[in-house]
C-alpha positions as CSV (number, residue, x, y, z in Angstrom):
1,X,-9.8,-7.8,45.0
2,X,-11.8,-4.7,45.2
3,X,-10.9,-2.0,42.4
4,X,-12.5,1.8,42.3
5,X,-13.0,4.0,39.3
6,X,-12.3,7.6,39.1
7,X,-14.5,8.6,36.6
8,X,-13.3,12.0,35.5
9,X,-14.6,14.0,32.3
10,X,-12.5,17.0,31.0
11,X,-13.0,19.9,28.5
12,X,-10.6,22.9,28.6
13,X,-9.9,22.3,32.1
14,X,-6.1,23.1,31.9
15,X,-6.1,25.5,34.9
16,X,-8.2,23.2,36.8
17,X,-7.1,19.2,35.9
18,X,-3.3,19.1,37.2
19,X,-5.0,19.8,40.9
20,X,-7.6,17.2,39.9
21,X,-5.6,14.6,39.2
22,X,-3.0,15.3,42.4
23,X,-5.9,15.1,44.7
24,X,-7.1,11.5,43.5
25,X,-3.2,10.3,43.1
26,X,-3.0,11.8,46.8
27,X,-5.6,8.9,47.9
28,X,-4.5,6.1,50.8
29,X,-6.0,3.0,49.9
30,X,-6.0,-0.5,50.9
31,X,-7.3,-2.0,47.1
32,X,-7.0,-1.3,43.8
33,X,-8.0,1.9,41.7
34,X,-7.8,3.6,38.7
35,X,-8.3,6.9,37.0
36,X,-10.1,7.1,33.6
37,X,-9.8,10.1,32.4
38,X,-12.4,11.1,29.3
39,X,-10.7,14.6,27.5
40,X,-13.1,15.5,24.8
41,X,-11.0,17.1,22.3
42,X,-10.3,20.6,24.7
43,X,-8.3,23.3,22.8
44,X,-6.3,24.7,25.8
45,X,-3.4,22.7,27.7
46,X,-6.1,19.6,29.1
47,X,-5.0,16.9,27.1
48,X,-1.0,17.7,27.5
49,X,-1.6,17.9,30.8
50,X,-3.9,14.9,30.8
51,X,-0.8,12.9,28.6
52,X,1.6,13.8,31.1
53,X,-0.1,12.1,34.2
54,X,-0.9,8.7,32.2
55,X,2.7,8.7,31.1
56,X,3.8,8.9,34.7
57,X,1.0,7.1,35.9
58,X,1.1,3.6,33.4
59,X,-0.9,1.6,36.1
60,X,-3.1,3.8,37.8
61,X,-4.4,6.1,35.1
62,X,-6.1,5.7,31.2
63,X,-6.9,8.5,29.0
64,X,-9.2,8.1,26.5
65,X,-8.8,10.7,23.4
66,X,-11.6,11.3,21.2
67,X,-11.1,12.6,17.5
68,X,-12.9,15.4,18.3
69,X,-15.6,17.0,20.6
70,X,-18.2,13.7,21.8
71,X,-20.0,16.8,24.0
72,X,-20.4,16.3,28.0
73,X,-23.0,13.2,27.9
74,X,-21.9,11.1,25.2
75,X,-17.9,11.7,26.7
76,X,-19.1,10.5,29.9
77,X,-21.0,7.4,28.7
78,X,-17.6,6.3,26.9
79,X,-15.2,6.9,30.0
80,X,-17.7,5.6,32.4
81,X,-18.1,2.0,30.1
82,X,-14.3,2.2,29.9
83,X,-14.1,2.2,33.9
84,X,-13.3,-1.5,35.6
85,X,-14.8,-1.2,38.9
């Protein structure tokens, strides 16, 4: 079976992720897909928001949590070798 990867980076995007994430949940699909979500330590709301959509979303989305700022390249290296398809 055919499985896509939503490769998304975040970084104090609280304003901006919620709609982010709706949008690609909003998606009709006849295979499999996932979300993988790379929040890089933001300081706002992201990574509440971020938790709150992979609790609700078990099978369709994975948040990786750094221990602090990785910066935009080495964040989106580690959630795009975390992605399955």
């Amino acid at each position: 079976m055919i499985c896509v990867s939503v490769c998304l980076i975040t970084y104090q995007h609280a304003a901006f992720i919620r709609t982010a994430l709706e949008s690609v949940l909003a998606q009709v699909t006849q295979f499999e897909w996932e979300i993988v979500i790379g929040e890089d330590g933001s300081k706002d709301d992201t990574r509440k928001i971020c938790a709150e959509f992979a609790e609700r979303y078990p099978n369709q989305i994975r948040l990786l949590e750094p221990v602090g700022n990785l910066g935009m390249m080495e964040n989106f290296m580690r959630t795009f070798q975390a992605c399955r398809g």
